[in-house]
BAVO-990809 format. One record per residue (C-alpha): x, y, z; residue in one letter; residue number from 1. Coordinates in steps of 0.1 Angstrom, whole numbers. Example, Ala and Ser with C-alpha at 12.3 -4.5 7.8 and 13.67 -1.06 7.14 Angstrom:
<atoms>
{{123, -45, 78}, 'a', 1},
{{137, -11, 71}, 's', 2},
</atoms>
This chain:
<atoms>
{{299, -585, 216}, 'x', 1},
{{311, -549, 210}, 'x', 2},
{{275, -524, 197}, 'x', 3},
{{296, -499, 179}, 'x', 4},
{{274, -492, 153}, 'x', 5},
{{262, -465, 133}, 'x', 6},
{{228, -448, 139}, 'x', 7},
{{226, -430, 107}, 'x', 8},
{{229, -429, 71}, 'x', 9},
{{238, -393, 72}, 'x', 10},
{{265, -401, 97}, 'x', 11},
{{292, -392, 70}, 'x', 12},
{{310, -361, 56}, 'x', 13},
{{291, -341, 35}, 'x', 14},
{{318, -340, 8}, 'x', 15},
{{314, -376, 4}, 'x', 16},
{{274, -365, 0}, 'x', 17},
{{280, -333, -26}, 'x', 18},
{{308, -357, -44}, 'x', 19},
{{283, -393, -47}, 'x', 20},
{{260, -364, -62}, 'x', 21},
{{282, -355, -87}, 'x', 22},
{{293, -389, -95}, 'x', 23},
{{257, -404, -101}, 'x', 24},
{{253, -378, -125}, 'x', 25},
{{290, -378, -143}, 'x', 26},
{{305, -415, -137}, 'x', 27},
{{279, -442, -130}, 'x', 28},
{{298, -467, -144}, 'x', 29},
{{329, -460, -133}, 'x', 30},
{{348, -488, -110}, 'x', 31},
{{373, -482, -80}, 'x', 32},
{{389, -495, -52}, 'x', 33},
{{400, -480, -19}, 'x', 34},
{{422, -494, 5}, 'x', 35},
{{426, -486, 44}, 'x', 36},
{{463, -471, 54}, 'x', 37},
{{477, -478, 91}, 'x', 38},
{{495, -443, 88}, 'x', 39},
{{505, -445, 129}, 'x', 40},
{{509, -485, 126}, 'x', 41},
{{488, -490, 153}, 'x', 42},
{{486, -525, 170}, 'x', 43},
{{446, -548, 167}, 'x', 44},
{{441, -564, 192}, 'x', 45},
{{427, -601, 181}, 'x', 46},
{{394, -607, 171}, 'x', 47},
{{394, -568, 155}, 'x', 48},
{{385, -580, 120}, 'x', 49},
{{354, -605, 136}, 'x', 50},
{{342, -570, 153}, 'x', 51},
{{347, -541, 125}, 'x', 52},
{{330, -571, 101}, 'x', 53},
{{298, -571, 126}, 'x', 54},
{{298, -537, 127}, 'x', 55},
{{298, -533, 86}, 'x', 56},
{{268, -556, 85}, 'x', 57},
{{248, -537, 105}, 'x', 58},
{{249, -506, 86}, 'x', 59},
{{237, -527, 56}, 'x', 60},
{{204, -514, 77}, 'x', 61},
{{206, -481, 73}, 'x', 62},
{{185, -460, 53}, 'x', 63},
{{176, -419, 47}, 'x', 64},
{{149, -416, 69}, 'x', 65},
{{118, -389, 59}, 'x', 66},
{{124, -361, 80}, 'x', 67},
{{169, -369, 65}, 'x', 68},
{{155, -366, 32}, 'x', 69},
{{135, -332, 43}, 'x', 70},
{{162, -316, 62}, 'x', 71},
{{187, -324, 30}, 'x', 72},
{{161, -308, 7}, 'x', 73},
{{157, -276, 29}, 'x', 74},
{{192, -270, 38}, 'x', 75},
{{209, -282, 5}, 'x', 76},
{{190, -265, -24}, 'x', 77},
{{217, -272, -45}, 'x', 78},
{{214, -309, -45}, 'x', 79},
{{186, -320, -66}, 'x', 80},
{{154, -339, -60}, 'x', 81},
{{165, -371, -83}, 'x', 82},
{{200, -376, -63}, 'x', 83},
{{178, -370, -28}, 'x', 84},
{{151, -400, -45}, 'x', 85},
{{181, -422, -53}, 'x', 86},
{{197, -417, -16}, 'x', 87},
{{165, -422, -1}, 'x', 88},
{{170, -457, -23}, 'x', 89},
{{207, -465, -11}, 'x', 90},
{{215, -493, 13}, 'x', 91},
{{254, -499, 24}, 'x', 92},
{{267, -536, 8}, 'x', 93},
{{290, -550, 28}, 'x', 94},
{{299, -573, 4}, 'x', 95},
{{316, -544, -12}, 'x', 96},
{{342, -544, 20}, 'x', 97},
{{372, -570, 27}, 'x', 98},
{{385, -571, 57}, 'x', 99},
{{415, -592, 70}, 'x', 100},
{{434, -593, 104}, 'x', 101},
{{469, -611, 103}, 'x', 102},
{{483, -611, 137}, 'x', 103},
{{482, -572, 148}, 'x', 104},
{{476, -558, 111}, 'x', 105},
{{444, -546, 97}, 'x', 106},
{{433, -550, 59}, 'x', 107},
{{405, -532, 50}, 'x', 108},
{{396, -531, 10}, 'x', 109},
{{368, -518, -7}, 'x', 110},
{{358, -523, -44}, 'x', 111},
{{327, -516, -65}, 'x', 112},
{{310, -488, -83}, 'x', 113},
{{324, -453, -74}, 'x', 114},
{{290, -440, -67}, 'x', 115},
{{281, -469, -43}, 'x', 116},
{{314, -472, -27}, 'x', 117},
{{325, -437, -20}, 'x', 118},
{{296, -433, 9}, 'x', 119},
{{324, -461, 29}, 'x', 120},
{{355, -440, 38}, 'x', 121},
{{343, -423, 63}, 'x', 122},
{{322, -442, 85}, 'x', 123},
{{353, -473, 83}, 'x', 124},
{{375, -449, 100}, 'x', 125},
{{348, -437, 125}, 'x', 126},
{{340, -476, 135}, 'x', 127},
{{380, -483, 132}, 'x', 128},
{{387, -454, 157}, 'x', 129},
{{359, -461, 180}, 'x', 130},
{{362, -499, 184}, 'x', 131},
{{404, -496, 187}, 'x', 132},
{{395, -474, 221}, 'x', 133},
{{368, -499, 230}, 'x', 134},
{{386, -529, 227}, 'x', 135},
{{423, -521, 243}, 'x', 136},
{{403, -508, 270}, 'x', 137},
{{416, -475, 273}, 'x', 138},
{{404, -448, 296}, 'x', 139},
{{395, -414, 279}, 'x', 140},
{{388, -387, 296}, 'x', 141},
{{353, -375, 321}, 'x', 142},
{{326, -362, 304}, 'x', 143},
{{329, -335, 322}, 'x', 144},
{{366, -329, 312}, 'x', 145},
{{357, -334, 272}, 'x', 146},
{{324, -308, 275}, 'x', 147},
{{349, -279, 294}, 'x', 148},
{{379, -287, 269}, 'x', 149},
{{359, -280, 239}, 'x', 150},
{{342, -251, 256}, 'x', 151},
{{376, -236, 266}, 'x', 152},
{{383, -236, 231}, 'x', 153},
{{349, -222, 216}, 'x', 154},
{{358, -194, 240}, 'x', 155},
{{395, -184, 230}, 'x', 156},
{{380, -192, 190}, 'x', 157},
{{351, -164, 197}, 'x', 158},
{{375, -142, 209}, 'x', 159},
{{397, -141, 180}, 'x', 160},
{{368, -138, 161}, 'x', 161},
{{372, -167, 138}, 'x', 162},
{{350, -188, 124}, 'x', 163},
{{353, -229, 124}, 'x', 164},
{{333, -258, 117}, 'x', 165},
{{340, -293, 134}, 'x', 166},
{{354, -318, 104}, 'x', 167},
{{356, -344, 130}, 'x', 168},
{{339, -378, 122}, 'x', 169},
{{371, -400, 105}, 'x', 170},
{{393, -396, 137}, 'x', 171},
{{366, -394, 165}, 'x', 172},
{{369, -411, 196}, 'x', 173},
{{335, -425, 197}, 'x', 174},
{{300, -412, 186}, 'x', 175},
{{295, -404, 226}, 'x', 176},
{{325, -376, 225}, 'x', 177},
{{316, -367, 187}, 'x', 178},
{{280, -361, 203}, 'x', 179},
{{289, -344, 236}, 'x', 180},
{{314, -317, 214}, 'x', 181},
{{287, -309, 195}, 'x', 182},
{{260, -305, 223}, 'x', 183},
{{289, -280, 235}, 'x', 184},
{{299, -257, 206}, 'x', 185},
{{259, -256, 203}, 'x', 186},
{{248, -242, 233}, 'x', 187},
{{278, -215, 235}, 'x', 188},
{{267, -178, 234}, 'x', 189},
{{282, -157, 213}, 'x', 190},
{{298, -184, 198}, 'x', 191},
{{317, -180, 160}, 'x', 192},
{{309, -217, 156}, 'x', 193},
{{294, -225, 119}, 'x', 194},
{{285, -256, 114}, 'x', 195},
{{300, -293, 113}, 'x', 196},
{{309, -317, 83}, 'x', 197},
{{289, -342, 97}, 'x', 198},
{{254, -344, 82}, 'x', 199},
{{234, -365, 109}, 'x', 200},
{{256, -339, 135}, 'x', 201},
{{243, -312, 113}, 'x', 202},
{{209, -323, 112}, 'x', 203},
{{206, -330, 149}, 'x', 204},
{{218, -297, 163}, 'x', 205},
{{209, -272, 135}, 'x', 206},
{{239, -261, 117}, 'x', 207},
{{248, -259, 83}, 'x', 208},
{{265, -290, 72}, 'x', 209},
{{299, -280, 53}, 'x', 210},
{{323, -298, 28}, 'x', 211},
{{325, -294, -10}, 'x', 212},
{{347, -322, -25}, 'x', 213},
{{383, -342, -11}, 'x', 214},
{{415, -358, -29}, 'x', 215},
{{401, -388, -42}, 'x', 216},
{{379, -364, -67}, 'x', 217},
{{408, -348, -84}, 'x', 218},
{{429, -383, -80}, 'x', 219},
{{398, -402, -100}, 'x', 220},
{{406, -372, -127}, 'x', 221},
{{440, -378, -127}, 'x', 222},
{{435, -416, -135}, 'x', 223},
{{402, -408, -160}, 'x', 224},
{{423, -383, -180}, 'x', 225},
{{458, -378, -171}, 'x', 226},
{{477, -359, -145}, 'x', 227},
{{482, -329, -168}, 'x', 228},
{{443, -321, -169}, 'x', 229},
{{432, -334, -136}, 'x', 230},
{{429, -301, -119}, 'x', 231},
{{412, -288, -148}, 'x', 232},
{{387, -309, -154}, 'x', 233},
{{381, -321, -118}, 'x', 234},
{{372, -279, -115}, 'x', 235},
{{350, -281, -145}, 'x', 236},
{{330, -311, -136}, 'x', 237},
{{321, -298, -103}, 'x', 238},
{{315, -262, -119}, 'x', 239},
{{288, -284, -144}, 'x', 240},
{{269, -299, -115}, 'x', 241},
{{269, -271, -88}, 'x', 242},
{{269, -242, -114}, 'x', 243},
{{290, -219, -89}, 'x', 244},
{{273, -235, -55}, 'x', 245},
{{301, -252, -31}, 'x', 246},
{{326, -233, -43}, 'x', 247},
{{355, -243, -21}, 'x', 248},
{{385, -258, -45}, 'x', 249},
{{409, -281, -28}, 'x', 250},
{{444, -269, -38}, 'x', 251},
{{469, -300, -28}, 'x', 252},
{{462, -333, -46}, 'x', 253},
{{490, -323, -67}, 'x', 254},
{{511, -295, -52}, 'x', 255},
{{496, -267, -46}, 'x', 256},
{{520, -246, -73}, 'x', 257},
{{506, -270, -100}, 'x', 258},
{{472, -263, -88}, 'x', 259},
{{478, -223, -91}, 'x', 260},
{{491, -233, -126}, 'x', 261},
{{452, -244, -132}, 'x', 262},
{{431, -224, -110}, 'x', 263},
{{431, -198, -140}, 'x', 264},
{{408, -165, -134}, 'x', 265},
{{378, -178, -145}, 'x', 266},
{{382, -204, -117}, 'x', 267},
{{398, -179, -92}, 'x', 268},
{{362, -154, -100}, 'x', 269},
{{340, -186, -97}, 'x', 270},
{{349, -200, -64}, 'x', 271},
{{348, -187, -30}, 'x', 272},
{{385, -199, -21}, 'x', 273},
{{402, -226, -15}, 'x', 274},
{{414, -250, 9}, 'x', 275},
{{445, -257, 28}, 'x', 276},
{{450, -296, 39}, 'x', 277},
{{494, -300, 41}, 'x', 278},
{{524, -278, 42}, 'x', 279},
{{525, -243, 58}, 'x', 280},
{{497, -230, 60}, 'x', 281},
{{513, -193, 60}, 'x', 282},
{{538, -199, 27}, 'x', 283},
{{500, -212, 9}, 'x', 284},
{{481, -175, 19}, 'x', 285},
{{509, -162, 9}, 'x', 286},
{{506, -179, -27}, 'x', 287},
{{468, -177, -27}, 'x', 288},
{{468, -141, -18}, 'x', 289},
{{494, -133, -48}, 'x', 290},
{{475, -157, -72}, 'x', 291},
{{442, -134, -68}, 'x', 292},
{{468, -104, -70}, 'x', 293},
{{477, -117, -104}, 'x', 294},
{{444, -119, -119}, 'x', 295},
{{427, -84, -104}, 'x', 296},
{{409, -102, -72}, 'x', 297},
{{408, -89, -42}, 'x', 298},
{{418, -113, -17}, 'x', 299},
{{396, -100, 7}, 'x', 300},
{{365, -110, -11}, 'x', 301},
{{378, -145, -13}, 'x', 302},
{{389, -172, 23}, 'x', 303},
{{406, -200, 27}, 'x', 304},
{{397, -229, 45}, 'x', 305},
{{425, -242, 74}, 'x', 306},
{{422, -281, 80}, 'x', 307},
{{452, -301, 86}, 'x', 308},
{{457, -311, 123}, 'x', 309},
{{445, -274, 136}, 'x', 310},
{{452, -269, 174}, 'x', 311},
{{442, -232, 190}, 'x', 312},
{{478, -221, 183}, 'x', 313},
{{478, -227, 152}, 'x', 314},
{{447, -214, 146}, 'x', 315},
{{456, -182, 165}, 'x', 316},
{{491, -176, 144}, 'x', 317},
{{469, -183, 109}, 'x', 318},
{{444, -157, 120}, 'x', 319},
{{468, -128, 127}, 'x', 320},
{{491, -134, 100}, 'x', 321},
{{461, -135, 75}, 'x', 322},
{{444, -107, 91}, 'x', 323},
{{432, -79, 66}, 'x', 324},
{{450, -93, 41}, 'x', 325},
{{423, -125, 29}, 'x', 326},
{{392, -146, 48}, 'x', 327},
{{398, -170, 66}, 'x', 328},
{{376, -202, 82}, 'x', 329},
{{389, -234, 103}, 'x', 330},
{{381, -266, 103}, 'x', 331},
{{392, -285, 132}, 'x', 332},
{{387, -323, 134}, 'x', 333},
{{406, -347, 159}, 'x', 334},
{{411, -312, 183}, 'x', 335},
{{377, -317, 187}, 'x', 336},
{{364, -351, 188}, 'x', 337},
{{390, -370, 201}, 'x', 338},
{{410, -343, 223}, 'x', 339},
{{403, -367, 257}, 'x', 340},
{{435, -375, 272}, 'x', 341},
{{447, -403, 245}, 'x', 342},
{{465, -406, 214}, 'x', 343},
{{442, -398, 189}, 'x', 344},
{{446, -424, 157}, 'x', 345},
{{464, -417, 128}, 'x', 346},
{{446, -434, 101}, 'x', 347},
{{434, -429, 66}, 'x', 348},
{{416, -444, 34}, 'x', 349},
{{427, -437, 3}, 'x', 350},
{{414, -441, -35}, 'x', 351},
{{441, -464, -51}, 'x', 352},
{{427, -475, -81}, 'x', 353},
{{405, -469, -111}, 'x', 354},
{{394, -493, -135}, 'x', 355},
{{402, -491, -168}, 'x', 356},
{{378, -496, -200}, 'x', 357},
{{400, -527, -206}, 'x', 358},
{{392, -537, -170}, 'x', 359},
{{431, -530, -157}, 'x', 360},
{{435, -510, -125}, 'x', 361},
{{450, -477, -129}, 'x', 362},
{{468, -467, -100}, 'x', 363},
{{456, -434, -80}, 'x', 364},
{{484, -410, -65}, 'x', 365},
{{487, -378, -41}, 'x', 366},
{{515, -354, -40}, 'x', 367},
{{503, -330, -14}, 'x', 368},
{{528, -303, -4}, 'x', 369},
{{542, -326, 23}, 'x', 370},
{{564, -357, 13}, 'x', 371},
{{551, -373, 43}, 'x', 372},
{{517, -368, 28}, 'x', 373},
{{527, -383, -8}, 'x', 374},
{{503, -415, -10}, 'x', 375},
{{502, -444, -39}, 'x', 376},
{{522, -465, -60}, 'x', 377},
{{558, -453, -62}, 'x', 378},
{{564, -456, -101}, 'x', 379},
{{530, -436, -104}, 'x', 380},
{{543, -414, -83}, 'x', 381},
{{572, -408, -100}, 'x', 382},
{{555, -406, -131}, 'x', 383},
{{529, -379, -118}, 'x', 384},
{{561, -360, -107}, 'x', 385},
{{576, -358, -141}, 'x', 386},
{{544, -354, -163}, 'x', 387},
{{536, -321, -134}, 'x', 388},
{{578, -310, -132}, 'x', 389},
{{574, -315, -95}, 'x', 390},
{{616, -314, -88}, 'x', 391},
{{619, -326, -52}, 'x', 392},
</atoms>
């Protein structure tokens, strides 16, 4: 018997809240299917699938508490009473997840209503993480080593002046660690830390949670309407719901140069910034900052979010190489929650399919701006490449 479970409903990414928002009001009918990817090919031990599959069941328990519900409707304003009624409503249906171990390989596949299932991503790869650690039996690091890491590094952060958030959750080590960082950047003086992407993380210590909306939002576009107007209307859409609240665009589903094409100025005046999730990160300030140049923004009044695999270097080169020129904010995740002396999973989960009117799957694809990145079927791939005059 292995009791990794999860103790909230709220223990998720807020995007995946602010997007099942969006989609209750916009696509309630609309069908998908996501499917888990073994990026680092990682080894299961036996009896994985009999343990993840226990795990699922339980959180068919969960449910928004009262005082969830309260702390959702004080600290998200923009999220409206109906959607808070309906998640106070939602239970997790584990019929809506397959799971299947062959040998060392894991199959994980979820279908069903896109504003049922997209509340699963996260919390898969949280159990996934934690229960790979738990059952190869390996060793992480003292408590007391995790708790003076992560303050080491709220330290040298504060005293760049910078501030982060903790986007932790998909690649923790273990609720435990994920609990024990937070306690940490918490209790710091002085400290720039702003808040975590974690809602029940959020909730708990009193930060803001943070996230606006991820791939799979422009990707369902892109399968809804075509790859030539999926920037577009993904912007729009959100625009319509939040009306100019969470105004962080991501900029890489498909290239970030096609996304510049599409981020016209009445986009570029609406939101904040953007966000930054593959390639170099200093080639995309240096396009976001002449983008804003173009239209008559100053870049100064707009950020950009950092989050792909941040470390305190990184960090540290973003910061002076952005410095007086935009804003900038980090979000750091497996730096943080799973920094404790082992390899730290590479796993993901991935939209791959949206069904069609005619009930045929349309495939889902992302061309981020690393090739390594690119995810989905190849002859959609190629396709979304030629449609978007993507050369390489």
């Amino acid at each position: 018997m292995h009791d990794v479970r999860l103790n909230s409903i709220l223990d998720n990414d807020f995007y995946k809240i602010t997007m099942q928002n969006a989609v209750v009001k916009l696509f309630p009918g609309s069908i998908v299917k996501y499917e888990f990817i073994n990026r680092g090919k990682h080894q299961f031990p036996e009896g994985f699938d009999v343990a993840l599959r226990e795990a699922v069941n339980k959180m068919a328990e969960l449910k928004l508490t009262k005082e969830e519900k309260k702390f959702m409707a004080r600290t998200c304003p923009y999220i409206d009473l109906p959607y808070l009624d309906f998640l106070e409503g939602y239970h997790f249906d584990p019929t809506e997840v397959k799971i299947h171990q062959e040998g060392s390989d894991l199959s994980v596949i979820v279908e069903g209503l896109w504003y049922r299932t997209i509340l699963w991503e996260v919390p898969l790869l949280a159990l996934i993480s934690e229960l790979h650690y738990e059952m190869n039996h390996l060793e992480r690091d003292s408590n007391e080593t995790v708790i003076s890491k992560t303050s080491e590094k709220a330290e040298t952060l504060a005293k760049l002046g910078v501030k982060f958030a903790e986007f932790g959750t998909r690649r923790r080590h273990s609720y435990k660690v994920q609990n024990m960082v937070m306690e940490t950047l918490t209790q710091k003086k002085d400290s720039t830390f702003i808040g975590s992407s974690n809602v029940h993380f959020a909730m708990k210590y009193g930060v803001k949670p943070i996230g606006t909306h991820a791939h799979e939002w422009f990707m369902f576009h892109a399968a809804e309407y075509g790859f030539k107007m999926a920037n577009q209307l993904a912007l729009e859409h959100w625009v319509d719901v939040y009306r100019g609240d969470l105004g962080v665009a991501l900029s890489d589903t498909y290239t970030t140069d096609v996304f510049f094409q599409q981020f016209d100025k009445k986009f570029a005046k609406l939101f904040d910034g953007v966000r930054h999730d593959s390639g170099d990160p200093l080639v995309f300030a240096d396009k976001t900052i002449a983008h804003y140049e173009k239209h008559g923004i100053n870049p100064l009044f707009k950020y950009i979010i950092f989050s792909d695999g941040l470390n305190l270097e990184k960090v540290e080169e973003i910061t002076n190489y952005c410095k007086g020129k935009i804003g900038v904010s980090f979000g750091i995740g497996t730096n943080l929650t799973n920094d404790v002396g082992l390899k730290p999973m590479n796993i993901v989960m991935k939209l791959i399919g949206v069904q069609a009117p005619n009930h045929e799957w349309i495939p889902t694809v992302k061309l981020s701006d690393e090739h390594g990145k690119y995810t989905g079927d190849p002859k959609m791939i190629e396709l979304a490449k030629e449609f978007l005059r993507i050369q390489n």
